[in-house]
GULOBA-122562 format. One line per field, with one value per residue (C-alpha): residue in one letter; z negated, x, y negated. Coordinates in nm, 2 decimals. Layout:
% GULOBA-122562
tifi = A/... .
Z = Z/... .
X = X/... .
Y = Y/... .
//
This chain:
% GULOBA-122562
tifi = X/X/X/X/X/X/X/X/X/X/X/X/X/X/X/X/X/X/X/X/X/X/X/X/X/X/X/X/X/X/X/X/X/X/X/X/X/X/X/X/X/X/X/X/X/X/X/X/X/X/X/X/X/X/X/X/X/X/X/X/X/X/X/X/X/X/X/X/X/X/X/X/X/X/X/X/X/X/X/X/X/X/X/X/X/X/X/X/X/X/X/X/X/X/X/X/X/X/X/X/X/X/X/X/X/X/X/X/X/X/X/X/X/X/X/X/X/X/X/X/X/X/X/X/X/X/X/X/X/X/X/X/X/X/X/X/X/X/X/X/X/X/X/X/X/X/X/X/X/X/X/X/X/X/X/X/X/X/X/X/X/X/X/X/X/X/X/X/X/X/X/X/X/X/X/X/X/X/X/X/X/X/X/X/X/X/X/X/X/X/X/X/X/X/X/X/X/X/X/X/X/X/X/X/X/X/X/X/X/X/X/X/X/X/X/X/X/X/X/X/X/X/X/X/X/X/X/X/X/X/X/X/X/X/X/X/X/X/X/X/X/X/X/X/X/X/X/X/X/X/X/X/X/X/X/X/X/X/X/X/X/X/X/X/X/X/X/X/X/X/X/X/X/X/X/X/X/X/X/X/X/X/X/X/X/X/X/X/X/X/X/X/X/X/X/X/X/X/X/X/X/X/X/X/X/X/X/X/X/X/X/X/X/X/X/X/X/X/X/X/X/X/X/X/X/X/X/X/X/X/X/X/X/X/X/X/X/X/X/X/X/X/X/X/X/X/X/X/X/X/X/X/X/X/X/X/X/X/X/X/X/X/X/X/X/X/X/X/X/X/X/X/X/X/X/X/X/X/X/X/X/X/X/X/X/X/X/X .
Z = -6.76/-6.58/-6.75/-6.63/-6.86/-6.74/-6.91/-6.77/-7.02/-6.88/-7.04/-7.12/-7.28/-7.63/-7.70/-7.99/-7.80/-7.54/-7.72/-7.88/-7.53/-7.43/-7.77/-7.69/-7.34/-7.44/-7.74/-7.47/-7.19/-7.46/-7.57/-7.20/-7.00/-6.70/-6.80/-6.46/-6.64/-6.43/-6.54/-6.42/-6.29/-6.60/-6.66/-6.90/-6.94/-7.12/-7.31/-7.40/-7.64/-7.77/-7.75/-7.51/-7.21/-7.15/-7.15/-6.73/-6.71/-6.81/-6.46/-6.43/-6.13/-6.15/-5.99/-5.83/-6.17/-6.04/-6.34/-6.23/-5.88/-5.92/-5.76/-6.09/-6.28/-6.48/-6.75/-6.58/-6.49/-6.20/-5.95/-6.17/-6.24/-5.82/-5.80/-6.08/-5.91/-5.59/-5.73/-5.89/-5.61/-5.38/-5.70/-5.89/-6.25/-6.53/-6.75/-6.81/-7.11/-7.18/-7.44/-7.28/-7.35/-6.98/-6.81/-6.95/-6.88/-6.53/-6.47/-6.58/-6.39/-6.07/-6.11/-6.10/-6.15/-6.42/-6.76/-6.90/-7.30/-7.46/-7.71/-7.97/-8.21/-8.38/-8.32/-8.12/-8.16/-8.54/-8.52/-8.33/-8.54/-8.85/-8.68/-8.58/-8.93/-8.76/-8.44/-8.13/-7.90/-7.61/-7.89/-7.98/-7.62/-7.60/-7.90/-7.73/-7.37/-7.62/-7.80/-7.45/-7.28/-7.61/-7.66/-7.30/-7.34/-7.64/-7.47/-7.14/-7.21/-7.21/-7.54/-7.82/-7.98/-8.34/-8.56/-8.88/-8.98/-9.13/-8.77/-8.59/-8.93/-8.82/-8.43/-8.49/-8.72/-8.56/-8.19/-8.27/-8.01/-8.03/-7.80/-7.92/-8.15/-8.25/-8.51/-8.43/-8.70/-8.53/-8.57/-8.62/-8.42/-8.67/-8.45/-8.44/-8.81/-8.89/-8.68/-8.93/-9.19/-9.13/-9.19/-9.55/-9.64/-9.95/-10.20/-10.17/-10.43/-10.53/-10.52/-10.09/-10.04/-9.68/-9.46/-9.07/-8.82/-8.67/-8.90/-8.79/-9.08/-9.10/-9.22/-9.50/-9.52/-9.73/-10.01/-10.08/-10.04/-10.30/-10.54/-10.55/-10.83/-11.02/-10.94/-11.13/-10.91/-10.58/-10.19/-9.96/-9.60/-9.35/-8.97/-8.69/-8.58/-8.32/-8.46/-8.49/-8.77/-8.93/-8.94/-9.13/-9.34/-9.45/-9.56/-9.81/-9.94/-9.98/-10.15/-10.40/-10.43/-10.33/-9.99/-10.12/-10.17/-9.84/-9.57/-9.22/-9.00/-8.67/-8.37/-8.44/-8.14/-8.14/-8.13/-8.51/-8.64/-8.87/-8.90/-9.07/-9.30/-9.41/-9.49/-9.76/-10.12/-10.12/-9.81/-9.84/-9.65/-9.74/-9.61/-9.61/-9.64/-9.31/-9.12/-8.89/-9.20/-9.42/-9.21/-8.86/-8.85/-8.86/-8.90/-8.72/-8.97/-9.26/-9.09/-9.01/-9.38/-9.50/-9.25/-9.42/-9.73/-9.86/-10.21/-10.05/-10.22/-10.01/-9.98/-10.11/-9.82/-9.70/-9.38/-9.60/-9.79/-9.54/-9.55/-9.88/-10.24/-10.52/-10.77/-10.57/-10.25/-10.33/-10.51/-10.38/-10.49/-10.46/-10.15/-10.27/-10.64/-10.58/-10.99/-10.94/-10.61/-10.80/-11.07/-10.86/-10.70/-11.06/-11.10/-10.79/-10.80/-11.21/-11.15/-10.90/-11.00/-10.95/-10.60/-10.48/-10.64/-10.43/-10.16/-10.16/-10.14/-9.86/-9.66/-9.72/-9.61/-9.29/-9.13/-9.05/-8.82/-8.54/-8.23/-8.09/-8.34/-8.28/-7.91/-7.95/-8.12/-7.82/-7.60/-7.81/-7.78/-7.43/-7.34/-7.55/-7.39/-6.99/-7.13/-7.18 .
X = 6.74/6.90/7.17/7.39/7.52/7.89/8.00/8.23/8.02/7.70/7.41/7.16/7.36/7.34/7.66/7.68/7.85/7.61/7.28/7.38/7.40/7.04/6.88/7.06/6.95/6.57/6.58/6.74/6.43/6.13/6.28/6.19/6.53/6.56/6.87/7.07/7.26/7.58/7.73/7.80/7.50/7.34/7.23/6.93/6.61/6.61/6.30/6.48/6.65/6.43/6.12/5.95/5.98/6.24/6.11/6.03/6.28/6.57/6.66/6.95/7.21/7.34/7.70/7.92/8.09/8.38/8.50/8.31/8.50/8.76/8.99/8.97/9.21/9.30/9.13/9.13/8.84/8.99/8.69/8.43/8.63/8.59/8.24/8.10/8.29/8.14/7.80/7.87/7.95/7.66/7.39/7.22/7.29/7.28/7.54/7.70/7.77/8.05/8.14/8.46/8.79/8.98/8.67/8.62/8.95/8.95/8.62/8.76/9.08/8.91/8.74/8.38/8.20/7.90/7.96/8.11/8.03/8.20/8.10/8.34/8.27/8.66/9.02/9.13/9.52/9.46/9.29/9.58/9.84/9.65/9.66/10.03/10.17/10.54/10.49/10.72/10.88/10.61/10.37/10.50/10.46/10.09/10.04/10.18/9.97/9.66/9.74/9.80/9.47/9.29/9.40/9.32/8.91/8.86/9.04/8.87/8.51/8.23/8.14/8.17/7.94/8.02/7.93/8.00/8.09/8.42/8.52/8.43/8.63/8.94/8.92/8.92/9.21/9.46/9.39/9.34/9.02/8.73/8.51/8.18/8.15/7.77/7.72/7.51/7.50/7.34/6.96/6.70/6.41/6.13/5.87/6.06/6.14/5.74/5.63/5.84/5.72/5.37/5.45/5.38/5.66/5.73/5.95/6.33/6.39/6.70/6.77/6.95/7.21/7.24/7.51/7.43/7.70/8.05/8.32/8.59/8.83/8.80/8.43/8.55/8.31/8.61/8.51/8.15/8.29/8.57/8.29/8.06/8.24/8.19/7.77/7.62/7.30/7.20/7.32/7.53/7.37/7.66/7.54/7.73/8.07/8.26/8.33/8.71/8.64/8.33/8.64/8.86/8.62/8.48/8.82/8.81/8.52/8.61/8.92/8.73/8.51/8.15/8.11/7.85/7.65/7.75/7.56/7.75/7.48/7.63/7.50/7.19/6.92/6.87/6.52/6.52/6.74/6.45/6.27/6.67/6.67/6.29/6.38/6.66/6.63/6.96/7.15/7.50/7.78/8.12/8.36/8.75/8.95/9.06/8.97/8.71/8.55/8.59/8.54/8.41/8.18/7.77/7.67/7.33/7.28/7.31/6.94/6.82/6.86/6.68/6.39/6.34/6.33/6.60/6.81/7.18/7.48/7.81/8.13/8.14/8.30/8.25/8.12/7.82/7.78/7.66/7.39/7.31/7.33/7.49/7.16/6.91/6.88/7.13/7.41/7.75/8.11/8.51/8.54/8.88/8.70/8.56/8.47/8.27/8.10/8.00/7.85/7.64/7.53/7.47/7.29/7.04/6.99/6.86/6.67/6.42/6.28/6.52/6.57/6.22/6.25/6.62/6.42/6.12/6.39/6.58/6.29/6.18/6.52/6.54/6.23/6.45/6.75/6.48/6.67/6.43/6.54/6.89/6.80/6.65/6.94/7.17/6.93/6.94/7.34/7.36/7.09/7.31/7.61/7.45/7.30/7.65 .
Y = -13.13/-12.85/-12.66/-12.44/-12.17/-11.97/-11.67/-11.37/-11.14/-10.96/-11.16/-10.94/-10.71/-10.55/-10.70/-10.96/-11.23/-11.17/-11.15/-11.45/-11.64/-11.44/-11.59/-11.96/-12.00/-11.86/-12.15/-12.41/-12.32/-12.30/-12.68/-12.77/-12.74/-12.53/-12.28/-12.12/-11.86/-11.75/-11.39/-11.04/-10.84/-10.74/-10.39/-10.43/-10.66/-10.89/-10.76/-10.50/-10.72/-10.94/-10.76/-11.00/-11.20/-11.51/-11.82/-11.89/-12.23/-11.96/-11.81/-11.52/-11.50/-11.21/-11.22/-10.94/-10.72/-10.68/-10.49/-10.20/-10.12/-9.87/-10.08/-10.33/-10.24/-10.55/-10.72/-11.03/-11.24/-11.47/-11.31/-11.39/-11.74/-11.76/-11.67/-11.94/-12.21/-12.14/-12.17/-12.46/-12.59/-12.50/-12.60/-12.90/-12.95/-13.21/-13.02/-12.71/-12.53/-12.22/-12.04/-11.87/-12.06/-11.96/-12.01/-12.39/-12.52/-12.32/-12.56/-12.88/-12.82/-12.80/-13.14/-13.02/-13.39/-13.21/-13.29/-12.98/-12.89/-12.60/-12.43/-12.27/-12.00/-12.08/-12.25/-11.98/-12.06/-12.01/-11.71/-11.53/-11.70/-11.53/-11.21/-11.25/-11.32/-11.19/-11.25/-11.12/-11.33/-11.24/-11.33/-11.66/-11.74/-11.63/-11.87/-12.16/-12.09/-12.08/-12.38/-12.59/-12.46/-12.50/-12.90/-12.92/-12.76/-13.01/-13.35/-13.29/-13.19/-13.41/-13.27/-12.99/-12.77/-12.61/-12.37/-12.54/-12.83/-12.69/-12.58/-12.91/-13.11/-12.86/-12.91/-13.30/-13.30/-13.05/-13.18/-13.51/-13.51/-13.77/-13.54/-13.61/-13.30/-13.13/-12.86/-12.61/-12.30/-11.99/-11.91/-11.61/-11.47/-11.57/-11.38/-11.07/-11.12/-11.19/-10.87/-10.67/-10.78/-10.69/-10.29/-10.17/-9.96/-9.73/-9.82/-9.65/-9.39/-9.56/-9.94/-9.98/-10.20/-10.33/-10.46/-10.47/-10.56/-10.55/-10.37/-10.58/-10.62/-10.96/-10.90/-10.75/-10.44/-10.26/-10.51/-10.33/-9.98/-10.09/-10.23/-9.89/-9.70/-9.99/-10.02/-9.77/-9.69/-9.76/-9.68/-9.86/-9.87/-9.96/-10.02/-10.08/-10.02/-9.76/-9.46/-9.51/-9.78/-9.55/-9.31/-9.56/-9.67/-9.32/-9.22/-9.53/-9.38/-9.03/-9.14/-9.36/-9.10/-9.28/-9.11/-8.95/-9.25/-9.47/-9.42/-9.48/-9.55/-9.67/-9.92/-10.02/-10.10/-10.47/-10.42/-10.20/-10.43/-10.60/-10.29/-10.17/-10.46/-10.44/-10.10/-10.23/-10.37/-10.62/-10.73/-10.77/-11.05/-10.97/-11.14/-11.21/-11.53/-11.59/-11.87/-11.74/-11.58/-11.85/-12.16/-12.08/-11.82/-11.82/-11.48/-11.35/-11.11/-11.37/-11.53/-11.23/-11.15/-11.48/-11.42/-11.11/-11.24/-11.02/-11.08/-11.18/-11.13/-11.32/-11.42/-11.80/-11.95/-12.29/-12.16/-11.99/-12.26/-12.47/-12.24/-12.10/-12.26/-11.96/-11.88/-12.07/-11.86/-11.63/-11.48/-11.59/-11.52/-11.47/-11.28/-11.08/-11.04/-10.65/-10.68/-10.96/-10.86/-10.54/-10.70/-10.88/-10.57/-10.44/-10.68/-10.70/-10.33/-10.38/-10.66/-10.65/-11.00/-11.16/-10.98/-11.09/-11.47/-11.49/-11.36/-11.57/-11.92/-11.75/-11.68/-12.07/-12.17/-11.96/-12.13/-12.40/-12.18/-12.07/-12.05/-12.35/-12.56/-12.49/-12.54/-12.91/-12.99/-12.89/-13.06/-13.40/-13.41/-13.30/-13.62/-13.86/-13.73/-13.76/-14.12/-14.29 .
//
């Protein structure tokens, strides 16, 4: 089978979005398709990123970045959008997959005859209407555009991939679509995850609490730092973020008056992120109620966790409990109850037992999200789909 993977993002890159793609089309070439992945020039190795080669089926064409002329001004990607269409047009494939809304319907609109399956991390429409409580009359408008192009993408593709199950439930009742719909969660690098663990380390001086990853609000990372007056031992380890948001947040914390026990540690490497979370006692998943949060999202970190077989304390959402079961392999809870998610914390950091038997089932659990397995899965549906 010979896929053909579009995005307008540079893949590698140590973006999320785009070391997710790296870590899909790897899984999607070791399950025995040959992967042509179409974006921007990259400007790192892939190695760099995952510590090791890509599988040799994944091959990279590296397209003109035209964001990077000093003539680009705008944010647009209708060059890129020109470029992939032209090499679809000149190549051989069985299928193509996209994660990029504009790009997918820009695809299908042209009449390309290769089944086209998009992958969506969320109902964008939703997400913006959620961020636009009030919106503007410009606003309104946007919402509308999204809401066409988005019932377009799902009617029109040849099939769907998911996250969770709760998104592909909500794609098939707001748009009414019978697209042939597959849930995929996200996965883990269990080699990377199994080289960590081989390192003795020393235990921490005081019980670390870990949370790893972006600081958009939606995340909810304001929860933990709202819970620490309330945990009476212990650290809070924050990574990632820009160091506007690092600002924000560490102004919560000086007013609450735990700055002196959160730690702001900023981007992390992608190659030390297990080596970060080895290093920590409990790992932490706040998040908020909002749809993406709630419903849509599969959170690397949240693997990466089990792999490591690290004590979790999370939101209980229905998008983590697709996952993770509360008291069996882990410790889940009200996302908008601070109390509660401190006493869990209390509770973790007091009883290491517990941590390592949470742990233990976590890491059991985890063995099943490789990114192969999440690959073969892909695979599987995109054969049914090319066999009708």
């Amino acid at each position: 089978m010979r896929i053909a993977y579009l995005d307008p993002h540079r893949v590698p890159d140590p973006a999320t979005e785009s070391l997710q793609i790296l870590q899909t089309v790897d899984g999607l070439a070791q399950a025995g398709a040959n992967v042509y992945v179409i974006t921007p020039q990259a400007q790192c190795s892939a190695d760099s990123l995952l510590g090791r080669q890509v599988h040799e089926r994944a091959q990279f064409f590296g397209l003109t970045d035209y964001s990077r002329r000093w003539w680009h001004i705008s944010k647009s990607n209708r060059l890129f959008y020109r470029q992939a269409l032209a090499w679809l047009r000149k190549n051989d494939a069985d299928a193509i997959l996209v994660r990029n809304l504009k790009l997918a319907e820009r695809i299908l609109k042209e009449g390309i005859k290769i089944p086209l399956i998009f992958e969506t991390h969320e109902i964008f429409s939703q997400t913006y209407r959620e961020e636009h409580v009030v919106p503007t009359r410009k606003e309104q408008k946007k919402l509308h555009s999204l809401e066409i192009r988005e019932a377009f993408v799902y009617q029109h593709a040849s099939g769907i991939l998911t996250l969770t199950q709760a998104l592909a439930d909500d794609i098939q009742d707001v748009f009414k679509v019978d697209t042939p719909i597959h849930v995929a969660p996200d996965g883990v690098d269990l080699q990377l995850a199994a080289e960590a663990l081989k390192t003795v380390r020393q235990p921490n001086h005081e019980p670390v609490m870990l949370y790893l990853g972006s600081l958009h609000p939606w995340k909810g990372v304001e929860t933990l730092i709202r819970a620490m007056p309330l945990v009476p031992v212990g650290r809070l380890w924050i990574a990632g973020g820009g160091e506007l948001r690092i600002a924000e947040l560490k102004h919560l914390a000086t007013q609450l008056e735990v700055l002196q026990r959160v730690d702001f540690l900023g981007p992390i490497d992608p190659l030390q992120r297990f080596e970060l979370i080895a290093q920590a006692d409990i790992c932490l998943l706040p998040l908020t109620q909002s749809s993406i949060a709630s419903r849509y999202t599969s959170p690397l970190k949240l693997f990466e966790y089990m792999a490591m077989g690290k004590a979790i304390i999370s939101a209980d959402v229905p998008s983590i409990r697709e996952v993770l079961t509360t008291r069996v392999d882990a410790l889940l809870c009200d996302p908008e109850d601070i109390e509660v998610f401190a006493e869990l914390m209390s509770c973790l950091v007091l009883e290491p037992s517990l941590c390592e038997k949470l742990g233990n089932r976590a890491s059991s659990v985890a063995k099943g999200y490789s990114w192969l397995a999440r690959a073969e899965g892909i695979v599987k549906f995109i054969s049914g789909l090319n066999a009708v």
